[in-house]
N, CA, C and O atoms as a CHARMM CRD file, in Angstrom:
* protein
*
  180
    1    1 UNK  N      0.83300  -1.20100   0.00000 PROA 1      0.00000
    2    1 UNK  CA     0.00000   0.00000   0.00000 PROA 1      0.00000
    3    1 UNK  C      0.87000   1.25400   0.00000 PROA 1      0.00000
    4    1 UNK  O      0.59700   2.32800  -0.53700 PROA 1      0.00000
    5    2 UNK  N      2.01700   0.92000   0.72800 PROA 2      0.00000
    6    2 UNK  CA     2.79700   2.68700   0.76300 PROA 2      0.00000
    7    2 UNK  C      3.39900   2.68700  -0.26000 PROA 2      0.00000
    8    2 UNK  O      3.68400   3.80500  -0.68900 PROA 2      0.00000
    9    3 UNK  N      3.84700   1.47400  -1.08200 PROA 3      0.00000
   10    3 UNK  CA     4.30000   1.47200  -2.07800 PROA 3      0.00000
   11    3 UNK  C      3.21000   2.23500  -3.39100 PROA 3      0.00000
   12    3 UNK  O      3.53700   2.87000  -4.39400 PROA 3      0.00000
   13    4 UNK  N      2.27600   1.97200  -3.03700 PROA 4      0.00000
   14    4 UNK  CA     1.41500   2.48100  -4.30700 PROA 4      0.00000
   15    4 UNK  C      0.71900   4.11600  -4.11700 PROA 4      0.00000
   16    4 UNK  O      0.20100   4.76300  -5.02800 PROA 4      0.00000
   17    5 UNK  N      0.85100   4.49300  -2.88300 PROA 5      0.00000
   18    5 UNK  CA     0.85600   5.73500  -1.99400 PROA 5      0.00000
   19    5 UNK  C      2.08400   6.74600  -2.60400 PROA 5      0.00000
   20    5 UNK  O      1.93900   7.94600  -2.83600 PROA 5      0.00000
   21    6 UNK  N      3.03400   6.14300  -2.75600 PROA 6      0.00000
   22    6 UNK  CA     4.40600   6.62100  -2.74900 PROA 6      0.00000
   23    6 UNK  C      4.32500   6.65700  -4.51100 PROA 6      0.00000
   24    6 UNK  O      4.64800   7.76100  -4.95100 PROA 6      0.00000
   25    7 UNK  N      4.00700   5.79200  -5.40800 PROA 7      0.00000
   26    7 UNK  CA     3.90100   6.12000  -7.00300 PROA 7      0.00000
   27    7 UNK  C      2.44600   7.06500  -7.14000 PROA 7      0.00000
   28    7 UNK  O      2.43000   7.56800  -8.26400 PROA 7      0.00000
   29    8 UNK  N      1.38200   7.40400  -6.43700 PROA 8      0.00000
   30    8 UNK  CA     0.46500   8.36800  -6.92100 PROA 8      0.00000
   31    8 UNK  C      1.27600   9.22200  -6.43900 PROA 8      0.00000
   32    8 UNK  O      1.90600   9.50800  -7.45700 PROA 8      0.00000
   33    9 UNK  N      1.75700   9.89400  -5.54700 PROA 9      0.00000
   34    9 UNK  CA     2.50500  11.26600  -5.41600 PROA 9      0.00000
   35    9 UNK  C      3.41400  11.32400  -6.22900 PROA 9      0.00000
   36    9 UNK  O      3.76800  12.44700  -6.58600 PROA 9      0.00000
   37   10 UNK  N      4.04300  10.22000  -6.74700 PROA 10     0.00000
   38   10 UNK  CA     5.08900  11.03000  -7.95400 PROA 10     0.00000
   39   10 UNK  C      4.46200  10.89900  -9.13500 PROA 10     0.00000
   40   10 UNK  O      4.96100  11.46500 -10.10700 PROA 10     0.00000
   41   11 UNK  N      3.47200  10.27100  -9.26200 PROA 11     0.00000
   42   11 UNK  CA     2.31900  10.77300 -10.63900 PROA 11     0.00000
   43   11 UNK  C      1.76800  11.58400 -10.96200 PROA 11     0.00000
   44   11 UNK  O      1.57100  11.92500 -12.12800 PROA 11     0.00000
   45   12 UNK  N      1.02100  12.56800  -9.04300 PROA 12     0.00000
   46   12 UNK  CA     0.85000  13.46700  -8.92400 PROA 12     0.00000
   47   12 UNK  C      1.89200  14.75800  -9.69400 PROA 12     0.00000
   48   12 UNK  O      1.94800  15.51700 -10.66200 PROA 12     0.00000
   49   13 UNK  N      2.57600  14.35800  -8.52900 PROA 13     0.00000
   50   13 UNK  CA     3.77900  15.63800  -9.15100 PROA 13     0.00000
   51   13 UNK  C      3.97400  15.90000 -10.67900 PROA 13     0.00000
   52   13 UNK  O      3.77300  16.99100 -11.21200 PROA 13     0.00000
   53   14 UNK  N      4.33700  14.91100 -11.23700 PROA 14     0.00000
   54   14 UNK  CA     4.51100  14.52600 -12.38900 PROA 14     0.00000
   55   14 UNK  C      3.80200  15.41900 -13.19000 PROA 14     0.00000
   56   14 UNK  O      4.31500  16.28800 -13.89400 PROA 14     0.00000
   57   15 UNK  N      2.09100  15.08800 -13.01800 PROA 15     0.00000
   58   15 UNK  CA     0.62600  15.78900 -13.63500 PROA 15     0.00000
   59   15 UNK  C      1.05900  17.31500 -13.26000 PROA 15     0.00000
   60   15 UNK  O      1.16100  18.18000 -14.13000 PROA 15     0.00000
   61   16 UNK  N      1.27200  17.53000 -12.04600 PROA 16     0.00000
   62   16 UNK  CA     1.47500  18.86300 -11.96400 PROA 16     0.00000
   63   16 UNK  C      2.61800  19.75700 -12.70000 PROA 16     0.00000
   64   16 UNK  O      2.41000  20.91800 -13.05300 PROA 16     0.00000
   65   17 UNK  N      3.68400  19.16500 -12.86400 PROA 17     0.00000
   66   17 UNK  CA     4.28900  19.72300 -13.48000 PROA 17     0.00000
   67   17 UNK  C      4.80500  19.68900 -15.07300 PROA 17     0.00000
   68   17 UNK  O      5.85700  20.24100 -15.39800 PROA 17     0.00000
   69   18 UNK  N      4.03800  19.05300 -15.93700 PROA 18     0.00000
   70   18 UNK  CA     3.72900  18.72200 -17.01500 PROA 18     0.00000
   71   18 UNK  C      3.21000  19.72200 -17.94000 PROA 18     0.00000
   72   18 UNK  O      2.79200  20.67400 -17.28200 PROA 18     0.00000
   73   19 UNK  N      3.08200  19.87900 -19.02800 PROA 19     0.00000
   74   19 UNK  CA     3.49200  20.86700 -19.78700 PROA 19     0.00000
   75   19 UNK  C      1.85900  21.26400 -20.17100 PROA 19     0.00000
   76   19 UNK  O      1.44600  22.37800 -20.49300 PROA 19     0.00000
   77   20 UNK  N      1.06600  19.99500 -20.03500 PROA 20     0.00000
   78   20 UNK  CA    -0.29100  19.37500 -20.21400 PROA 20     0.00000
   79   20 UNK  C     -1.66500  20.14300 -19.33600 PROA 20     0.00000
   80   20 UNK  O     -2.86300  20.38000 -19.49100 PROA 20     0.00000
   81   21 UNK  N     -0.13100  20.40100 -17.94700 PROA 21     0.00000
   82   21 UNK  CA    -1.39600  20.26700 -16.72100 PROA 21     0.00000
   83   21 UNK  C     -2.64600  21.98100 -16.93100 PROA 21     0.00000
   84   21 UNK  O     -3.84300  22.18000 -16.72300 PROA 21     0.00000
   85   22 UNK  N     -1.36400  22.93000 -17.48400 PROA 22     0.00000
   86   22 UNK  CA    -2.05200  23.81500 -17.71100 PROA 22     0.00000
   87   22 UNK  C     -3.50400  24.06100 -18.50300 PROA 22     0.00000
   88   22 UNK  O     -4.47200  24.75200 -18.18400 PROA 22     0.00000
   89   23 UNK  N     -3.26900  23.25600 -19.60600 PROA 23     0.00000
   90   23 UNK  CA    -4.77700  23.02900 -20.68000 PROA 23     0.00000
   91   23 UNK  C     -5.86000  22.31500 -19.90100 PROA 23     0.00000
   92   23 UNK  O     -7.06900  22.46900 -20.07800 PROA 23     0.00000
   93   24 UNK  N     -5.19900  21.39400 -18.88600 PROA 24     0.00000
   94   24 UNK  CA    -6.16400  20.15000 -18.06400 PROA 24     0.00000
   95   24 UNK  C     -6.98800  21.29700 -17.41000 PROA 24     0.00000
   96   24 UNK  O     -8.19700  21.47700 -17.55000 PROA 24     0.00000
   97   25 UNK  N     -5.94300  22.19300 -16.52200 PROA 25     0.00000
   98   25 UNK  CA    -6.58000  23.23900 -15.53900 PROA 25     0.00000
   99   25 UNK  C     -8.10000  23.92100 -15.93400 PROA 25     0.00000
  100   25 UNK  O     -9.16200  23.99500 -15.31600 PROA 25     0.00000
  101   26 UNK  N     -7.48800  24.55000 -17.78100 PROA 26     0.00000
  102   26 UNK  CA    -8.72900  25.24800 -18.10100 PROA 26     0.00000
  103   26 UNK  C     -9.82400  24.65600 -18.19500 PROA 26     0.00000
  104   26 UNK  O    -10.96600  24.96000 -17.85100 PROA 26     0.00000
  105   27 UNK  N     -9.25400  23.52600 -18.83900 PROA 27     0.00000
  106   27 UNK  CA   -10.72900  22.57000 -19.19500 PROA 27     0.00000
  107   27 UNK  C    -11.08000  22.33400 -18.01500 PROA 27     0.00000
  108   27 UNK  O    -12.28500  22.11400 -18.13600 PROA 27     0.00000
  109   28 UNK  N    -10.76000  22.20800 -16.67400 PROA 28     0.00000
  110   28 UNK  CA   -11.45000  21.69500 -15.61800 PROA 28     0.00000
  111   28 UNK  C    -12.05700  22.92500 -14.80300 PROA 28     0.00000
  112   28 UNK  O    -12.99800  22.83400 -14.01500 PROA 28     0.00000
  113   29 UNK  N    -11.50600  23.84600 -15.05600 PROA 29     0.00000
  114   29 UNK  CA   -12.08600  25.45900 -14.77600 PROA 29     0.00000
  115   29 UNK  C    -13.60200  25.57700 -15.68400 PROA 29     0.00000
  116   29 UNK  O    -14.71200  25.71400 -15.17100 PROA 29     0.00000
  117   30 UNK  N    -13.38600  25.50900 -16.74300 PROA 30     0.00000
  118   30 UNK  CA   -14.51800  25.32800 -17.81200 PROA 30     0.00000
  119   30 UNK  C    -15.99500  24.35000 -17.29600 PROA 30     0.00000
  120   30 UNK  O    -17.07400  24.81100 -16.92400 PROA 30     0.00000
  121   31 UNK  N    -15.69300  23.22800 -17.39600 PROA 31     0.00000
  122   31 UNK  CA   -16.62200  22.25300 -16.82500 PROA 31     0.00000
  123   31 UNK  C    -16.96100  22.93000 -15.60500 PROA 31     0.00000
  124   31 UNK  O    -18.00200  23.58500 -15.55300 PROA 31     0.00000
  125   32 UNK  N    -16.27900  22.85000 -14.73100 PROA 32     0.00000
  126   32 UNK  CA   -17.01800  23.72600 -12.54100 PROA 32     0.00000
  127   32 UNK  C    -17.82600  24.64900 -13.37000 PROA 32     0.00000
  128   32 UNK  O    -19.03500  24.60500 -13.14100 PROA 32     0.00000
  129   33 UNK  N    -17.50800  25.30900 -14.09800 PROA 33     0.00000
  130   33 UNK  CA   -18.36800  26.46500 -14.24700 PROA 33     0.00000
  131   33 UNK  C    -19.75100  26.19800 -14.80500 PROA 33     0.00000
  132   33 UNK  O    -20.82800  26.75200 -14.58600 PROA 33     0.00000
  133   34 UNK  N    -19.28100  24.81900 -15.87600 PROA 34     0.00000
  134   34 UNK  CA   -20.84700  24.53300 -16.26600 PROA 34     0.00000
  135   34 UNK  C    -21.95500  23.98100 -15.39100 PROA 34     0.00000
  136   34 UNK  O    -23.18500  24.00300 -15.34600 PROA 34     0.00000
  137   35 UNK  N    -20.79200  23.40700 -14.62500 PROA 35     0.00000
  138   35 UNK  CA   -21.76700  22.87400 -13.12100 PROA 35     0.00000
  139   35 UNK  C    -22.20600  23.57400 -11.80700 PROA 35     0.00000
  140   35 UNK  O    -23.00800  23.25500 -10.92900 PROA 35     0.00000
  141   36 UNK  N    -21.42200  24.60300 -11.98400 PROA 36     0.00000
  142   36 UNK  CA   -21.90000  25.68800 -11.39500 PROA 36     0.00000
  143   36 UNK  C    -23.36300  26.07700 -11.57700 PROA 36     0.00000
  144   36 UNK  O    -24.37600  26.08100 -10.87900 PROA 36     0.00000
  145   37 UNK  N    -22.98400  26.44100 -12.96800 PROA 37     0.00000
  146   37 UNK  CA   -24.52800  26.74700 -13.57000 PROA 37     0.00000
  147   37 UNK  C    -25.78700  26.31800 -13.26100 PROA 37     0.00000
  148   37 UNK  O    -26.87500  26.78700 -12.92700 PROA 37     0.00000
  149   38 UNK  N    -25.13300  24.99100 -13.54500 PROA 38     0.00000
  150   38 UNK  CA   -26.87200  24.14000 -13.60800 PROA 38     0.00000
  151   38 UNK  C    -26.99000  23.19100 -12.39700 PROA 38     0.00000
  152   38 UNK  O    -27.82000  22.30900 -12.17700 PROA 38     0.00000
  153   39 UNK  N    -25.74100  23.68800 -11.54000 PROA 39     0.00000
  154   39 UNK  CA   -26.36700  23.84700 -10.22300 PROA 39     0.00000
  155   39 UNK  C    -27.37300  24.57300  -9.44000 PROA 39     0.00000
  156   39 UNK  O    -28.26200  24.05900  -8.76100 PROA 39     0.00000
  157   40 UNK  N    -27.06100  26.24700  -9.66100 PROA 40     0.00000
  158   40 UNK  CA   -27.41700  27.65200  -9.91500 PROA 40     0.00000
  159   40 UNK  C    -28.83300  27.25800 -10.13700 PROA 40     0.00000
  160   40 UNK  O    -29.76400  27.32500  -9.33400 PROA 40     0.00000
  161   41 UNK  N    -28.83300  26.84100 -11.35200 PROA 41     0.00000
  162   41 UNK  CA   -30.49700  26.48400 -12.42300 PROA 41     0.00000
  163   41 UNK  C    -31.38300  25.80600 -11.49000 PROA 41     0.00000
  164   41 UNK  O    -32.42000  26.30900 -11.05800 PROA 41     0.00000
  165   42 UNK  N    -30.88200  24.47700 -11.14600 PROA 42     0.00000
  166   42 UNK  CA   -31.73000  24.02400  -9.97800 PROA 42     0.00000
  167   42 UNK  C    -31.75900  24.19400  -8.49200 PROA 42     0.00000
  168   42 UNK  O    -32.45900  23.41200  -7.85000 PROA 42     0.00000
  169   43 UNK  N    -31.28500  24.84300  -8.05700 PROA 43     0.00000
  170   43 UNK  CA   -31.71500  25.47100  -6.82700 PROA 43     0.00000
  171   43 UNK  C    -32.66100  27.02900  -7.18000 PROA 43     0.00000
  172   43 UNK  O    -33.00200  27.59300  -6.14000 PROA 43     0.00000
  173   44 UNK  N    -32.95900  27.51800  -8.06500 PROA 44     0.00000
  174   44 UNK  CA   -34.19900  28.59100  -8.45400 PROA 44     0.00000
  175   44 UNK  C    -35.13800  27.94400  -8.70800 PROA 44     0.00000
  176   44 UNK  O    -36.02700  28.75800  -8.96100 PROA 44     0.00000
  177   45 UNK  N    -35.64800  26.62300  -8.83800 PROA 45     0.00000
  178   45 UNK  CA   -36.43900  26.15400  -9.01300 PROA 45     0.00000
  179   45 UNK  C    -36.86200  26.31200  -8.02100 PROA 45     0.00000
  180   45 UNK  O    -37.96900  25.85300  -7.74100 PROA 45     0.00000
């Protein structure tokens, strides 16, 4: 188990510092927001 504890944090890291992670960010900024929304949408109901 710490063994596999110990490879997600350097996968982590990895993701984070990847050239990738930035585009991941927006797109995942993008989506919250759509769910934001139509979160938003159904609670005025």
């Amino acid at each position: 188990m710490s063994r596999r504890s110990r490879g997600w944090r350097f996968w982590l890291r990895a993701l984070l510092t990847g050239p990738r992670f930035e585009r991941a960010l927006e797109r995942n900024a993008r989506a919250a927001r759509k769910l934001d929304r139509a979160v938003r949408e159904v609670l005025e109901r």
